[in-house]
N, C-alpha and C positions, 0 to 999 in steps of 0.2 A: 368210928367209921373205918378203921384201919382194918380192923378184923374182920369185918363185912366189906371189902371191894365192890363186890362184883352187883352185889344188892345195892351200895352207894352209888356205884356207874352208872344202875341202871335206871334210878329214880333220879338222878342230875340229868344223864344223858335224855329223857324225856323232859324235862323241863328245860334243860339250854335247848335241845332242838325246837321245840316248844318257841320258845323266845328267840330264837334267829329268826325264824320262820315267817315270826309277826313282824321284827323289827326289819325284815327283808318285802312282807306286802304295808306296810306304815312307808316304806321308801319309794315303794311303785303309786302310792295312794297319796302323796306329798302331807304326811300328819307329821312334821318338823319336830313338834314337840313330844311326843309317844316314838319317835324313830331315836330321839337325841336319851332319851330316859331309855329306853331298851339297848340302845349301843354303848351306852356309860355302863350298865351291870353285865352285859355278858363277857368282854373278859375274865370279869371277878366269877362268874359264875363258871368258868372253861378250869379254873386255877385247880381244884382237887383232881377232877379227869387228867387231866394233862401231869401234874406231880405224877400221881401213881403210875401213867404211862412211863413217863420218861424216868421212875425212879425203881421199876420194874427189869432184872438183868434176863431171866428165863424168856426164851424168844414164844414159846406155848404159853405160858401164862399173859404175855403182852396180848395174843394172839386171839384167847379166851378173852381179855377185857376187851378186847376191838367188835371181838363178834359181840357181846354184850351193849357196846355201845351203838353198834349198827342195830340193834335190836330195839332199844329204846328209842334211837331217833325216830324209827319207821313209826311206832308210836307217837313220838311228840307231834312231828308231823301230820300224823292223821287227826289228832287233839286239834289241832292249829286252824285245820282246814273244816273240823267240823263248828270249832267254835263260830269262825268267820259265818258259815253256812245257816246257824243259828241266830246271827245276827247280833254274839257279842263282844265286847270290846272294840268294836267301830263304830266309825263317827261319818260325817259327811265326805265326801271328795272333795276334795280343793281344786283338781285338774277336772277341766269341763269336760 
């Protein structure tokens, strides 16, 4: 993973945005138990993005993985919103 950054970033960085995303509409939709499972792995899932960040000293290479990771979110997030849109991985509302 080490020698590939930027391709690691940007296949994590779609996927944790990915999984904020839901574990952010699981918290407006009251699913307790899909919010508590999605907010338990995404720290664990932040730990490589953030290592390389923060173990990164060139201010243009930091710069390059940020624009990388803004690129992938914008993805995850579109993932997120189309899954929902498809109707998977949700369940009933609990709030009336």
């Amino acid at each position: 993973m080490n020698d590939h950054k930027h391709v690691s970033v940007f296949a994590s960085g779609v996927l944790i945005d990915f999984w904020a995303n839901w574990y952010s509409y699981a918290i407006v939709h009251d699913w307790i138990v899909l919010q508590a499972f999605l907010g338990f792995f995404l720290p664990i899932m932040n730990f490589p993005f953030i290592h390389w960040f923060i173990d990164e000293e060139d201010i243009k290479k930091r710069f390059k993985l940020t624009c990388v990771g803004a690129c992938s979110m914008m993805i995850g997030s579109t993932l997120m919103l189309l899954m929902i849109r498809a109707g998977w991985g949700i369940g009933t509302d609990v709030i009336p």
